[in-house]
C-alpha positions as CSV (number, residue, x, y, z in Angstrom):
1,X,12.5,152.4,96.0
2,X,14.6,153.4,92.6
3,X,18.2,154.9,93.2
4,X,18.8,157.7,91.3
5,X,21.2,157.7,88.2
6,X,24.1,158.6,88.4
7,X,25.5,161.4,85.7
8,X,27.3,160.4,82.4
9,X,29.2,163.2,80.8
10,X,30.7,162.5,77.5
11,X,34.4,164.0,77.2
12,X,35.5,162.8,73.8
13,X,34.1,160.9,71.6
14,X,36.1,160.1,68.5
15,X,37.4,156.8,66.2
16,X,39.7,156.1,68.7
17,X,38.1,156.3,72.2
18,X,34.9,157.4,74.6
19,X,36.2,159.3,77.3
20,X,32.6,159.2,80.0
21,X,32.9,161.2,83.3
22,X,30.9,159.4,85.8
23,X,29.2,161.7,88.8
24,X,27.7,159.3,91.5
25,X,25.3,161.3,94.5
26,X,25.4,158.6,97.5
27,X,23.3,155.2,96.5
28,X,23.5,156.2,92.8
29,X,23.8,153.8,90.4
30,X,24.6,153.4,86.6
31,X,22.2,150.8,85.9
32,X,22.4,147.4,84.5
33,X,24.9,147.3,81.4
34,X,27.3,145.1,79.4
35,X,30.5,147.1,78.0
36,X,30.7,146.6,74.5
37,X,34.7,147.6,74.6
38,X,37.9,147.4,76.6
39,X,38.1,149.9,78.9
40,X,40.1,151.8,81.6
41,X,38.5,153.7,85.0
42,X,40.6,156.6,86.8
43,X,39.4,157.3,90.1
44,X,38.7,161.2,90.7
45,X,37.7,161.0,94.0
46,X,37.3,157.9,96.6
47,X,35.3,155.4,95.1
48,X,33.4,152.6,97.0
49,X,31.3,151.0,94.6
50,X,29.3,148.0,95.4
51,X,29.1,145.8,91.8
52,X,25.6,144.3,91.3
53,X,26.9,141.2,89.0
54,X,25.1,138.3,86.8
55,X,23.9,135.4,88.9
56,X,22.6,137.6,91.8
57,X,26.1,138.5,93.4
58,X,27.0,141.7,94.6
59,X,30.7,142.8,95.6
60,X,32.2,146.2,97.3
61,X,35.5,147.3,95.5
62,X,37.4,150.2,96.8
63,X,39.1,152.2,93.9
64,X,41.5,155.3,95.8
65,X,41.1,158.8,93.6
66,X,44.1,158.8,91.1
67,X,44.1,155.0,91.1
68,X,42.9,152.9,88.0
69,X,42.6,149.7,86.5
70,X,41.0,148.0,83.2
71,X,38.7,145.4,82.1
72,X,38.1,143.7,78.9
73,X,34.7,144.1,76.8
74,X,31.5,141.7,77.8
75,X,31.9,142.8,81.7
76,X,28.0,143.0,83.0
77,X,27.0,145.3,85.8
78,X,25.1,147.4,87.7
79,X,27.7,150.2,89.6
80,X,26.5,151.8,93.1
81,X,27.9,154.3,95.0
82,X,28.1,152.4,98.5
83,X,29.9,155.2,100.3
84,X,28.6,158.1,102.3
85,X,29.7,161.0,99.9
86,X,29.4,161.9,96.1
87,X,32.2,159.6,94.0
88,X,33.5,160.5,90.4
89,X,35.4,158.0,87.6
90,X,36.5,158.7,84.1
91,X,36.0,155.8,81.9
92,X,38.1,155.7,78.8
93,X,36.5,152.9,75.9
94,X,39.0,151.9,73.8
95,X,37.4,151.3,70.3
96,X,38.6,148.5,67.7
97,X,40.3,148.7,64.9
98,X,41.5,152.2,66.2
């Protein structure tokens, strides 16, 4: 059975960065992607993702609201909601050159 998507709401959008809110009901999921840029998550609630990855794996992380942390462009995953209740994250792409 699918998992329904989870809600991408473009904040800014400019030469210099993509600000995404991310709305996640319980089980939702982003979908398989690959970032094409460095980026940043802030936490806005309690977030217990479970990380679909290449090769099969799968991984829970546990991201408190108000905490963050940042990855560098090529990272390739699926992101689930693995907790009970909705979870929200901004992510903030950081273009080149900018």
């Amino acid at each position: 059975m699918p998992r329904p998507a989870a809600e991408a709401t473009t904040l800014v959008d400019d030469d210099r960065v993509r600000v995404t809110r991310f709305d996640f009901a319980p089980g939702a999921e982003t979908a398989w992607h690959t970032h094409g840029l460095d980026y940043v998550i802030v936490a806005l609630t309690h977030c217990q993702m479970t990380l679909e990855e290449p090769g099969g794996e799968t991984r829970s992380v546990i991201v408190r609201a108000g905490e963050s942390y940042s990855r560098k462009a090529g990272v390739e995953h699926n992101v689930i909601n693995g907790g009970a209740g909705p979870m929200a994250f901004v992510e903030i792409e950081l273009k080149q050159g900018a």
